[in-house]
N, C-alpha and C positions, 0 to 999 in steps of 0.2 A: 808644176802648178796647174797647168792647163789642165793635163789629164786628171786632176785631183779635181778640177773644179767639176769640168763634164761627170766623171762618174757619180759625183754626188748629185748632181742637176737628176742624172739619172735613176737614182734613187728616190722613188717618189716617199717623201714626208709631208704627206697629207695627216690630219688630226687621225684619218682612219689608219693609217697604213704604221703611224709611226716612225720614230726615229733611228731604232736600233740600226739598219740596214747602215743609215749613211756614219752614225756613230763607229760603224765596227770597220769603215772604210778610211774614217779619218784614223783610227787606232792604229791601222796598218802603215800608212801612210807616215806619222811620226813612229811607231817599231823600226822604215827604211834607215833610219838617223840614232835607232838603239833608245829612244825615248818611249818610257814607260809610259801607259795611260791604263787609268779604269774607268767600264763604262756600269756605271749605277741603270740596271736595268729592274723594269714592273712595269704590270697589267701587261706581261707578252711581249707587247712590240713598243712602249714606252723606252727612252734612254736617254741618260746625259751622260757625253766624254768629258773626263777630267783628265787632266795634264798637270803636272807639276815640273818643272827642270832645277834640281835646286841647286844652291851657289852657296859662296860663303858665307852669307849673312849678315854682314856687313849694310846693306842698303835693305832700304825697305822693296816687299816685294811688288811688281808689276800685274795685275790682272787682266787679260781677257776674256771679256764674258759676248758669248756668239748666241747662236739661235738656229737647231737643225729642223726645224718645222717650220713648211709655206702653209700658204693660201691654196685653196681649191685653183682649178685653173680654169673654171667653167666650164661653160659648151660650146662655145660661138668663137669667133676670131684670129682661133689660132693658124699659121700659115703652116707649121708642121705638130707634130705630136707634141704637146708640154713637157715630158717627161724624155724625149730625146733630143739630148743636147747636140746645138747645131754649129756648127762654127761657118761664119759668111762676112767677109768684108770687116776684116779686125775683129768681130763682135762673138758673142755665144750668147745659142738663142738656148731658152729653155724656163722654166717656171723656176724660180729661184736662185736666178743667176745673178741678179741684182740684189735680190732681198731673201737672206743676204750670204750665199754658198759661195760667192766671190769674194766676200769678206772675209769667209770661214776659210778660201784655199789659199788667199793673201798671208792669212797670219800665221798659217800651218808653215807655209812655205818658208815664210818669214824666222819664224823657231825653227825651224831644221837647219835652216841656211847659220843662224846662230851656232848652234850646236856643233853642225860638221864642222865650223870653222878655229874652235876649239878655247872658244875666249873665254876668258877669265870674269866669271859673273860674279858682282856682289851682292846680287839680288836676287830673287827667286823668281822664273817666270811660272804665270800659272793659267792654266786655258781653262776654259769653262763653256763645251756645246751644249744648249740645253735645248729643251725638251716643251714643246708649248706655247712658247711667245705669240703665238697667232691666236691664242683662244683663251688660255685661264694663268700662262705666267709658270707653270706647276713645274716646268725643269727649274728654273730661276730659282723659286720658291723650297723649293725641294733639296737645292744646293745649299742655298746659305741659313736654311735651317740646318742642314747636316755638317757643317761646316762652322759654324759660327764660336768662335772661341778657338777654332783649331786652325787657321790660317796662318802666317805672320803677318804683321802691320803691313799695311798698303799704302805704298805710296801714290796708288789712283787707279781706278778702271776705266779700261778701253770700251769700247761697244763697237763694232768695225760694221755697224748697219751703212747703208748707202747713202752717204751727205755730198756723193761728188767733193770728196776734199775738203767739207765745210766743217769747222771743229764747232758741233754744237753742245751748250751748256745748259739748255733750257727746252724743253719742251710739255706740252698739255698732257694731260691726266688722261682716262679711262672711266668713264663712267656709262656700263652699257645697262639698261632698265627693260622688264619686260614691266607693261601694263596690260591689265585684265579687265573687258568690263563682261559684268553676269548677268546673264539673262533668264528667262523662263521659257523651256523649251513648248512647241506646240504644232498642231498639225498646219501646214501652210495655208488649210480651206480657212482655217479661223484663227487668223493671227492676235485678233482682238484678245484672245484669250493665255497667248503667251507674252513674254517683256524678250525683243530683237535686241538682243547684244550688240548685233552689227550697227544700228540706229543709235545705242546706246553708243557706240566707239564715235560713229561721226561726230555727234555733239562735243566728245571729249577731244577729237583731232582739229575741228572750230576752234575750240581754243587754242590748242596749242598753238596755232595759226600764230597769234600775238604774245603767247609767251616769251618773255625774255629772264634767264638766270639774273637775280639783283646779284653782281659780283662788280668791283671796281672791278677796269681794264687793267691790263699789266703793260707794263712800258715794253715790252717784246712781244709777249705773246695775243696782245689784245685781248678779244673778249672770250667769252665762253658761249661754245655754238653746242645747237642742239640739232637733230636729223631722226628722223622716222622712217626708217631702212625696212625694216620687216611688217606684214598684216598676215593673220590666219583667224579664219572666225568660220563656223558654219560647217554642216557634216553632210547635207543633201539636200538637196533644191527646194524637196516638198518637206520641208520641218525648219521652225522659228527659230534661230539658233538661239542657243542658251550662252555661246561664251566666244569671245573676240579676243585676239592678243595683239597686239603690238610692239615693235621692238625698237626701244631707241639709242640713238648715241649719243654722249654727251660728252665734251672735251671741257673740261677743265682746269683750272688755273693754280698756280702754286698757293701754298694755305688757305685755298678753300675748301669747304665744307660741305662733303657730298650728304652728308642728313639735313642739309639745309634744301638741296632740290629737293631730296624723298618727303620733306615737309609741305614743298611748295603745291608737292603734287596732290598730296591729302587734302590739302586748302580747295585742291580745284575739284577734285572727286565731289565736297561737302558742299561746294558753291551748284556745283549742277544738280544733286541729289535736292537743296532746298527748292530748286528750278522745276526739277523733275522729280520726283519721290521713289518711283521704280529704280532708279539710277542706282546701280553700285558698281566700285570698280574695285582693284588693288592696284600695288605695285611690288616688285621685288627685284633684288639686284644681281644679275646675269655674272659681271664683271665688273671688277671697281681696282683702279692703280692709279696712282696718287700720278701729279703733276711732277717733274723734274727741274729743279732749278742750281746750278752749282755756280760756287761765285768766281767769273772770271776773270776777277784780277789775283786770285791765289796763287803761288809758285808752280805747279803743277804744272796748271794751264796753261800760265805765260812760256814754260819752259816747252811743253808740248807742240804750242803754236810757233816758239822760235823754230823748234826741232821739223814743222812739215814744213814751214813759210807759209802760215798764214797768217794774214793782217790783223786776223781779230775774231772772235765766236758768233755765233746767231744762236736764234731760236728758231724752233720747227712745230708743225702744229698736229704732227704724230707721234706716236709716243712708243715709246721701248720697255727694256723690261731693266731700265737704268734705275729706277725708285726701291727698288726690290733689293738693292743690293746695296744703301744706305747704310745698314747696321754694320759694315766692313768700314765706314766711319773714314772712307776718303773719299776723292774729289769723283765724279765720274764724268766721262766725256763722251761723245758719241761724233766718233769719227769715222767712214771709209769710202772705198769705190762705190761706181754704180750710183746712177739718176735718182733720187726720189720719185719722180713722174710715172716710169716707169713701170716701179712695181704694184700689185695686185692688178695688172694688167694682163690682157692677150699679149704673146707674141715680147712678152716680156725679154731683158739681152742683158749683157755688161761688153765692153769696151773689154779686150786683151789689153790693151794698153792700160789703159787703169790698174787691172790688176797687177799687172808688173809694177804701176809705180804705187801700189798698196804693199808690195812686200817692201820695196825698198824704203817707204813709209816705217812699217812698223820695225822693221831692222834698225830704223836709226833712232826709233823712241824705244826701243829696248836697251841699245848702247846708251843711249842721254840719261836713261834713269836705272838702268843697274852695271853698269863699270864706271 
């Protein structure tokens, strides 16, 4: 399990590099245990591993759906290389050690330890690494459209992202927005004569200032928050820029209605425009994934939280790529090792000890729900 987790740390899946490498490490990895897998590969170095173990058919089958794509690891922070996994002090350091290749070497383990042991499945386990989770969802997506109709009924999905043991049933949506405002480009001696985009952006980021989403709060998740993460405007010092972007996040709530913000936003473009007449903006949607909310008084869940020992679910105010996988029409949960705090950090780690008690986790919600 250790060495499974390091070498895929070591496998860097950045959006540029791709999944394939770590995909074809886990494939080998369950081959040790005689366990078939295919990895659905495109665009080169794109991949998702699929895993099926099947059983008698008698219980409905068990899903876990992972994610072999991190975050960038930036520039600054790190104590060693991101991409060479470190072991110090119980921990392993590395860019995706937490979020979430520690999950991914938990429940590999976890299925082989199944399998070697030679028991009597009623169920069918089924693994699912995709391919994306950090930018557009596309393994996920790409899965349960290619799959849809062809599974067997599920009795629930795992998600083994890092809740530190917390069984979460609910968490915020996705809604990421680029805004545009357009200017008239000009030489800098005579700006009078072109419309400053950048000028144009300030007045629009004033507002946002006091923006608030009209959404009731949710009894878990609170409100819906908004964040202005990205700027780019401007091509050379001496020229009036013609065009500004901005890039926002929005976190969202269960059945709410993301054409309701792209509305709110049009409202405020037309309010400045009557303000200002030169003013125009747009907006368009980068990334959009629905809110997750499962009910956790279901069988499932109650069964699942007897099966770790936990007291009860939460909600979290990150989101997975659990919405996506809705049309498989069972419960989904988002359980594993590894800090939330932690990840998309420097110097990113997971606990050894976690992961060990993450296979033994997923080992005994595999027996609870298929023998």
């Amino acid at each position: 399990m250790k060495t499974l987790l390091m070498r895929l740390i070591e496998a860097d899946t950045t959006a540029g590099r791709g999944e394939l490498v770590a995909a074809k490490i886990i494939s080998d990895e369950l081959g040790g245990s005689g366990i078939d897998s295919t990895i659905d590969n495109w665009d080169k170095n794109r991949a998702n591993l699929i895993a099926r173990i099947k059983s008698a058919g008698r219980r409905n089958a068990l899903l876990f759906a992972c994610h072999l794509d991190v975050v960038e690891p930036g520039e600054q922070g790190w104590e060693n290389p991101p991409f060479r996994a470190i072991e110090r002090n119980g921990k392993i350091y590395g860019r995706g050690s937490a979020d979430m290749k520690g999950g991914i070497a938990a429940v590999a383990a976890a299925i082989r330890q199944i399998v070697d042991s030679k028991v009597k499945l009623k169920g069918d386990i089924i693994l699912i690494a995709a391919a994306g989770e950090e930018t557009d969802s596309c393994g996920a997506k790409r899965f349960v459209s290619d799959f849809s109709g062809k599974l067997p009924r599920l009795c629930g999905v795992v998600i083994p992202e890092p809740t530190d043991f917390e069984v979460v049933t609910a968490h915020r949506g996705i809604l990421w927005l680029e805004v545009k405002t357009h200017g008239k480009a000009a030489h800098s001696s005579t700006p009078q004569l072109g419309i400053n985009a950048i000028t144009s952006m300030r007045a629009l980021l004033d507002k946002l200032e006091n923006y608030r989403v009209k959404v009731k709060p949710h009894n878990l998740l609170g409100g819906c928050s908004v964040s202005v993460n990205t700027i780019a405007g401007g091509g050379a010092i001496n020229v009036v820029p013609a065009q500004c972007s901005v890039g926002l996040d929005i976190r969202t709530l269960p059945g709410q209605s993301h054409q309701g913000i792209i509305d709110d936003f049009r409202e405020m473009f037309a309010g400045l425009k009557r303000e200002k007449p030169e003013f125009e903006a747009s907006v368009s949607i980068i990334r959009e994934v629905g809110a997750m909310e499962t009910d956790g008084n279901c069988k499932f869940v109650k069964d699942l939280c007897n099966t770790v020992g936990a007291a009860g679910t939460k909600a979290v105010g990150f989101t997975t790529d659990g919405p996506h996988f809705v049309p498989f029409d069972a419960p989904v949960v988002v359980f594993g090792p590894g800090r939330p705090e932690v990840c998309h950090k420097s110097n990113e780690y997971i606990d050894i000890a976690d992961v060990e008690k993450a296979v033994e986790c997923y080992k005994n919600i595999i027996l609870r729900f298929l023998t």
